[in-house]
N, C-alpha and C positions, 0 to 999 in steps of 0.2 A: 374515619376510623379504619376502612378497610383497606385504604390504598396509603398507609403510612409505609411503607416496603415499599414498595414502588417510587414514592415520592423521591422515598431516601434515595434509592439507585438512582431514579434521573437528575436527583441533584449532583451524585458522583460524578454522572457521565459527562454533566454540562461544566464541569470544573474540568475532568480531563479532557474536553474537548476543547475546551481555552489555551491549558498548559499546550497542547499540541498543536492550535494554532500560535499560540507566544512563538513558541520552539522553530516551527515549520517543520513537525517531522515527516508530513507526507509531501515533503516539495523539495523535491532535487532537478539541480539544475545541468546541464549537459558541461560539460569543461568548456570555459572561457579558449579565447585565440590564448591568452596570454600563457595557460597552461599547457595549450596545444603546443609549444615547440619541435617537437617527433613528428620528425618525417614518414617514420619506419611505422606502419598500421597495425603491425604485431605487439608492438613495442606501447602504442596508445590504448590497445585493448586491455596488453597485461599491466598496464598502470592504472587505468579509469575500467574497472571489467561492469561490465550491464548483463542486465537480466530482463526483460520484457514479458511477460503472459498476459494471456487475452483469454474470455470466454464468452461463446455465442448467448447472444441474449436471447430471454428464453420467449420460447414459442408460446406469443397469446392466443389460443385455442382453447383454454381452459383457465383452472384459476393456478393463480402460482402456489407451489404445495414446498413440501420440506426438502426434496429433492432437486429444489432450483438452489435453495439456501449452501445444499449438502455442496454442489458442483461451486458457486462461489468460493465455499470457506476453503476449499482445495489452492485453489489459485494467491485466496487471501494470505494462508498460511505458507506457500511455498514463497511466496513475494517477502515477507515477510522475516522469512530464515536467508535468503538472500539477501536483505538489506542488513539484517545482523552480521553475516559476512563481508561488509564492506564495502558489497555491490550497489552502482546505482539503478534502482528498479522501478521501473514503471508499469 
């Protein structure tokens, strides 16, 4: 009775976790040779443009607290808004 809330949501998540593996929204692939034609490196950036971020993983010395989460969701969300613009991001 007390985890009907909860249930509901992991049921959510487990349906859009499906949809988004169906889809492959978190799986982008680098450009094929075949796409590659452009010699010109200027020219291959401003047509396939990337975006990369990385962040240190966190130092076990203690327990992981809300401020590991805080520094992730930074990176998650900028990733994010770069993949909405087009970019391919890792």
């Amino acid at each position: 009775k007390k985890t009907v809330k909860r249930d509901a949501l992991k049921s959510i998540e487990k349906k859009i976790q499906q949809i988004w593996e169906k889809d492959h929204v978190f799986e982008v692939d680098a450009p094929t040779f075949d796409e590659i034609k452009i010699l010109d490196e200027h020219t291959l950036h401003e047509k396939y443009p990337k975006y990369m971020a990385t962040i240190p993983y966190p130092y076990m010395n203690g327990r992981l607290h809300l401020g590991h989460f805080f520094t992730m969701t930074k990176v998650e969300f900028a990733v994010g808004y770069e993949r909405m613009k087009g970019k391919r991001t890792l």
